[in-house]
N, C-alpha and C positions, 0 to 999 in steps of 0.2 A: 661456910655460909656465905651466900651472897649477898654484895650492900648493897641499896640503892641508893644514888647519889644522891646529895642532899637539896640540889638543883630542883632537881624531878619531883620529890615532897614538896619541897616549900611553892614550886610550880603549881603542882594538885589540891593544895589548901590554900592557895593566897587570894586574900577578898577579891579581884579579880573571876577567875576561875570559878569559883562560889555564885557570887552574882549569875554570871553566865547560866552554869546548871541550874539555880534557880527560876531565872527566866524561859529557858527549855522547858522544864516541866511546870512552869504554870502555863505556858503555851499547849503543851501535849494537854495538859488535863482541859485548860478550855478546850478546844477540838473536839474531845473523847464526850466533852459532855453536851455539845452542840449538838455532834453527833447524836448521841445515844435520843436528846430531845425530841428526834422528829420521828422516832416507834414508842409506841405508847410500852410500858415496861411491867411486870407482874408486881404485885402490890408489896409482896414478899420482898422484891426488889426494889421499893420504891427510890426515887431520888426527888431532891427537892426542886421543884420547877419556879420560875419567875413566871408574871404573865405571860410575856413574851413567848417563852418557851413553851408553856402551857396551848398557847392557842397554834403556834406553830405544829405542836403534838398532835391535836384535833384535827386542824385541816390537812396534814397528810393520810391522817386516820381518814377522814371522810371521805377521801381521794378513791384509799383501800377499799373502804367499804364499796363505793359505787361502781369499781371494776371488777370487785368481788361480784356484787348482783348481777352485773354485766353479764359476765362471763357465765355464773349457773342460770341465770335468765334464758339467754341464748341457749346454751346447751339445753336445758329440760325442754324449752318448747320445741326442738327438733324431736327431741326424744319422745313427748309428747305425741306429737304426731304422726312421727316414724310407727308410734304402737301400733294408733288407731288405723294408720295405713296396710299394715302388716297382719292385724288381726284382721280387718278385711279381708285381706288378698288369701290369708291361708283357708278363712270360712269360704272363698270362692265370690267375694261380692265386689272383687277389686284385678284388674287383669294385673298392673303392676301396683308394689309396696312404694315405689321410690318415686310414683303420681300424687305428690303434695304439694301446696300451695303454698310459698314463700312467706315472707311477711318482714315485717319490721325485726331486727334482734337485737334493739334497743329497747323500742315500746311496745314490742312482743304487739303489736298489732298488725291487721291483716293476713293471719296462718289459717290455715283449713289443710283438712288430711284428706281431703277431696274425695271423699267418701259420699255417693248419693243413698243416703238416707231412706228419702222420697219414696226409692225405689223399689227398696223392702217392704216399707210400709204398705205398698201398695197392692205387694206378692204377699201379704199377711206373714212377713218376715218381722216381726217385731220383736222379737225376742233375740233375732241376731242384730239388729240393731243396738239393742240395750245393750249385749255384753262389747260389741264393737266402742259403745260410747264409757262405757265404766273401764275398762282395761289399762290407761292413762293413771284416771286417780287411783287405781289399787296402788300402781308403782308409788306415786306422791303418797301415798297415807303408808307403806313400808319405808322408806326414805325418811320421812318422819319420826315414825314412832322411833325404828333404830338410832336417827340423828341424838333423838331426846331420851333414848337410854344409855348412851353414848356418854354423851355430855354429864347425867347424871350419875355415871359408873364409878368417875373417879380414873380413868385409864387416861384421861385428858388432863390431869389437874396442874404438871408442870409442862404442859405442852403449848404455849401459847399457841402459838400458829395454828395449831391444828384444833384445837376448843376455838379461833378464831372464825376456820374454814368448815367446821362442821355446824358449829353456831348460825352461820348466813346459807348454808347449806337448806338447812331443817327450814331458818325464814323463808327462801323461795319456793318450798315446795306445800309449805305451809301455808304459804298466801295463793296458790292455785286453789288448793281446800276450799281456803278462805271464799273465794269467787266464786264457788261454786255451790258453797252452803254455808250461809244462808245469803249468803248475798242472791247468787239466781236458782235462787231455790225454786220460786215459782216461774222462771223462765219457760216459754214456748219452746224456746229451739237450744241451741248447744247442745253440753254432753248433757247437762242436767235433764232439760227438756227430752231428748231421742231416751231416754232411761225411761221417765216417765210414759212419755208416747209407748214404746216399744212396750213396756209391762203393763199397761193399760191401769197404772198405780195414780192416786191421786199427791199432788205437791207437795202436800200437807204431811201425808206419812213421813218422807225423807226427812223433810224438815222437823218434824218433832222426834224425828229418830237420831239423826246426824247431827241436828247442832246443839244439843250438850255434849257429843261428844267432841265436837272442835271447840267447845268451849272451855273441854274439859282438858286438849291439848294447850289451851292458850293459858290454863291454866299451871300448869308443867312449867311451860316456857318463859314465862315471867314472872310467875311467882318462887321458880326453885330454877332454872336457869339463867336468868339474868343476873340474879344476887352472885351467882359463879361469875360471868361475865366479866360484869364489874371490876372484882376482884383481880380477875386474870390475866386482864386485858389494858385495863382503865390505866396503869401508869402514874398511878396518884393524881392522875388528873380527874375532875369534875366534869370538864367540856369533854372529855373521851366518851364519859359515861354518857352525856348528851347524845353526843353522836350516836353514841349504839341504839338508845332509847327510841330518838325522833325518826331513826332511820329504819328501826324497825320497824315499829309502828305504821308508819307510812309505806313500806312498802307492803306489810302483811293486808294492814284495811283499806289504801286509797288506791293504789298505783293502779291496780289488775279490775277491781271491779268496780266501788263503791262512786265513785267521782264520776265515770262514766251514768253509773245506773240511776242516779240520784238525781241528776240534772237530766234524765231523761223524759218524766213523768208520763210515761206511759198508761193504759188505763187500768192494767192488772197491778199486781202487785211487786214488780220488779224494782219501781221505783224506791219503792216504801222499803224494803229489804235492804238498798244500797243505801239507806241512813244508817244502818246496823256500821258501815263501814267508818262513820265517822264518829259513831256513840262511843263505839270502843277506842277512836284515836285518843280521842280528851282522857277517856277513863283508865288508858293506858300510860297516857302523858302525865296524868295526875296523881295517879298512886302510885305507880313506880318510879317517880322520877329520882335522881338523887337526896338526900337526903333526908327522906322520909323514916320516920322509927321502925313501918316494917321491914324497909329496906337494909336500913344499918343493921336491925337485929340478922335478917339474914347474912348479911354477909360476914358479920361477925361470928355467926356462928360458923360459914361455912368455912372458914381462916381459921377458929380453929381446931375444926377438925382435921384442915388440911394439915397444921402445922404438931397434930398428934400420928399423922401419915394416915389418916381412915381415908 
């Protein structure tokens, strides 16, 4: 058997040595846990945050989120209007697909699929008009519903990132819907409008046909979506929860439509519909906010179901 000198022990345990290791790893574990403070963490894994930490967690969340929207912002309204250019060009009403109109891919302002409308209308083409103008939102309202069966499957539940990216995913395609009914529901012109013109249908149909049913997706989304969210996401933080809340909210009812149409008061009805956009921010900010009892019930239950694996 081999000795080990007894140098080399008394070396490896002598208060000395000890100190040292100790100070190493209370160094390593601050780091590790600075670290882990600035991604918000599953609930299931929570850790205990100080304020500092707590808001440090938020504002790189809020960072995510805004680069998140960024990003499918931009992307869909190309896509957007690559449809409507493309369903054009193949009906024969457009010489190129790839003649669209630019625009902002921050505040998604200024695009057009450069589609003349006018022109159909005029050749008693309305009816290729309508399906050129509805072609867009079939994609947003499949994006949708799939996002929100998705989320609610259960195939997301230890997946943050990806219940993070589907979650803001569903929000931006959600908030086109949203802009377009009932916010310009009774709009003249865009796609809502050329649908109307085109089918010779009055405003009113769509609107009491369509928006229960976006109110019935918004219902999905925050009343059985969000309580996951939270849960998933939030990192035992409150201000996370904030985050996801106000930043929903706001991008689904103000960004794309209501703030524009509201302060616009036109003499139809467009105006009056873009309040629709800020009724729902309060009453979204108010009853789902954190800790509310229907809140906690939900996500208490959905924790634990998760944690019986359903």
């Amino acid at each position: 058997m081999q000795l080990v000198p007894s140098a080399v022990v008394e070396g490896a345990l002598s208060p000395p040595a000890i100190a040292k290791g100790a100070r190493d790893s209370a160094r390593s574990g601050s780091q590790e846990k600075q670290f882990q403070s600035f991604f918000p963490r599953p609930r299931q894994e929570r850790i205990i945050m100080n304020r500092e930490e707590e808001i440090r967690s938020a504002v790189f969340y809020a960072l995510i989120v805004i680069a998140t929207c960024i990003a499918f912002g931009a992307m869909f309204v190309v896509i957007h209007e690559y449809i409507h250019s493309t369903t054009a060009y193949l009906m024969g009403h457009m010489q190129s697909p790839l003649d669209i109109v630019w625009g902002n891919l921050v505040t998604l302002d200024g695009w057009d699929e450069g589609v003349s409308y006018s022109t159909m209308f005029a050749a008693g083409q309305g009816v290729d008009a309508a399906i050129i103008a509805v072609m867009p939102l079939i994609l947003h309202t499949v994006v949708v519903i799939g996002g929100l069966w998705l989320l609610l499957s259960g195939a997301l539940v230890r997946k943050k990132w990806l219940f993070h990216i589907t979650f803001w995913l569903v929000i931006v395609n959600l908030m086109e819907l949203v802009a377009y009914m009932p916010v310009r529901a009774f709009s003249l012109h865009g796609d809502i409008g050329n649908i109307n013109h085109g089918l010779s249908l009055s405003p009113w149909l769509l609107f009491l046909v369509l928006t229960p049913l976006i109110l019935l997706g918004l219902y999905y989304l925050y009343g059985r979506v969000l309580p996951r969210m939270y849960v998933i996401v939030d990192g035992g933080s409150h201000l996370v929860q904030y985050v996801i809340l106000i930043f929903s909210a706001f991008y689904l009812f103000l960004f794309r439509g209501s703030i524009h149409n509201a302060l616009s008061f036109s003499p139809g009805m467009e105006w009056l519909t873009g309040l629709f956009g800020y009724a729902a921010f309060i009453v979204v900010l108010y009853f789902c906010r954190p800790g509310m009892p229907g809140v906690i019930e939900a996500e208490k239950k959905f924790t634990e179901g998760m944690n019986r694996g359903e």
